[in-house]
Kinemage of the C-alpha trace (Angstrom):
@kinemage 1
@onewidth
@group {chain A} dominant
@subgroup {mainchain}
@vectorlist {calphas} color= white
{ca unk a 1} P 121.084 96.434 93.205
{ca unk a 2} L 120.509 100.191 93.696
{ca unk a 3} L 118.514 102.396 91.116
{ca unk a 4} L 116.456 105.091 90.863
{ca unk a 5} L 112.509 105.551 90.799
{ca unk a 6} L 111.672 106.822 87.111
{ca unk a 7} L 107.902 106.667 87.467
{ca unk a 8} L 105.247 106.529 89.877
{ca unk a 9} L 101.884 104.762 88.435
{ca unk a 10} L 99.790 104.795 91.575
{ca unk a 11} L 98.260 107.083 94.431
{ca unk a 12} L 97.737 106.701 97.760
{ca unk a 13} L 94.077 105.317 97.805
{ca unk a 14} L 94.166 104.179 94.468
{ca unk a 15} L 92.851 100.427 94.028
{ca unk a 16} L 95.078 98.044 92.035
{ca unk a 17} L 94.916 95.397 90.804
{ca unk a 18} L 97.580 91.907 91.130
{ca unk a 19} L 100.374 92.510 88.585
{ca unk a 20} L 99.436 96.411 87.984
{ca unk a 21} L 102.638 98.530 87.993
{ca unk a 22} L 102.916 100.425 90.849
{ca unk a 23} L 106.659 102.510 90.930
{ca unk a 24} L 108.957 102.192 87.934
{ca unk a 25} L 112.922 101.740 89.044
{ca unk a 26} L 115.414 101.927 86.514
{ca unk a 27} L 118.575 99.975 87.412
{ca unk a 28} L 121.904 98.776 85.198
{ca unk a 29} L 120.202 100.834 81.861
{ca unk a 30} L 117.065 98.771 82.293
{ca unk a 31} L 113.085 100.051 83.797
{ca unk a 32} L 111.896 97.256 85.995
{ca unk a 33} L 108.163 97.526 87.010
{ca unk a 34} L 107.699 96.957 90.939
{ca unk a 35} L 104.220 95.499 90.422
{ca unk a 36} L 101.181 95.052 93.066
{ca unk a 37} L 101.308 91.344 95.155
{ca unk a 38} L 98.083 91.177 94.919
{ca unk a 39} L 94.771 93.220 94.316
{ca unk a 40} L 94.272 95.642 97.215
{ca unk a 41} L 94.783 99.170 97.975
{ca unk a 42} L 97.619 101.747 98.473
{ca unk a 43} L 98.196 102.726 101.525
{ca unk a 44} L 101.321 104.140 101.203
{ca unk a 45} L 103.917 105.304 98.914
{ca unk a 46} L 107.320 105.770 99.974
{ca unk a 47} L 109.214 107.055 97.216
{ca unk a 48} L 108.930 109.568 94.555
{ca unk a 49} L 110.260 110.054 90.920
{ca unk a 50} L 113.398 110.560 90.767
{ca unk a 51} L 114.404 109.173 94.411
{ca unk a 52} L 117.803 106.790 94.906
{ca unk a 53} L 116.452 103.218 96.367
{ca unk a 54} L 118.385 100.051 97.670
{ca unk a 55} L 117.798 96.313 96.810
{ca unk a 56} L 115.669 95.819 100.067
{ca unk a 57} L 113.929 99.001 100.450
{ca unk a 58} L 110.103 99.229 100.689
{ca unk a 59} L 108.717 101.319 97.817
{ca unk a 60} L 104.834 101.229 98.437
{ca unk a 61} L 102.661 99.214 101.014
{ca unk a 62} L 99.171 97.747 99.142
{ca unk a 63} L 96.286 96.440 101.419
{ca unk a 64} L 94.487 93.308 100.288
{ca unk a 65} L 90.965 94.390 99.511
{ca unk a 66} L 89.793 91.207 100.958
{ca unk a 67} L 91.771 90.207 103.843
{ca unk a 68} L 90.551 86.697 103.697
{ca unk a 69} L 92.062 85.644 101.163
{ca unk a 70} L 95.457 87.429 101.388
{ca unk a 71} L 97.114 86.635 105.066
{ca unk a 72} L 97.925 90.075 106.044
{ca unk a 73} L 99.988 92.557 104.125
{ca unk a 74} L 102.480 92.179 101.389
{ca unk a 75} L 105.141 95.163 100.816
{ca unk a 76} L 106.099 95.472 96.901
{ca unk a 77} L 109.982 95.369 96.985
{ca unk a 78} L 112.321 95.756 93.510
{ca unk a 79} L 113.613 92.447 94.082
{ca unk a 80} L 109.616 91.536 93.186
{ca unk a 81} L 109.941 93.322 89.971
{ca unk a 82} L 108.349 92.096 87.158
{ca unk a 83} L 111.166 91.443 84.038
């Protein structure tokens, strides 16, 4: 379902951690944190407070920090959100 992007915790560059909140998304009256895949880096943010976003759309890309153990790249989604 649609909502809208309340809060942005992270930074490009910043370093996260699995299960950090990374973009806040508010949806039906409720805040859903979109939450890192996995420990890594940002590498991109594609949204910003206050921004409309759809069930499938990518909200931030986060780089594994050590791609051995993650098989490429994982894009957080709000379908991931944590509840």
């Amino acid at each position: 379902m649609p909502g809208t992007v309340t809060v942005v915790k992270a930074a490009v560059g910043d370093q996260v951690t699995a299960g950090q909140a990374v973009v806040v998304v508010e949806a039906m009256k409720m805040e859903h944190a979109v939450t890192a895949p996995f420990e890594g880096t940002v590498t991109e943010l594609r949204v910003a407070a206050g921004d409309r976003v759809a069930l499938d759309e990518v909200l931030a890309v986060v780089h594994p920090l050590e791609t051995s153990d993650v098989p490429g790249t994982r894009q957080a989604r709000p379908e991931e959100a944590a509840s």
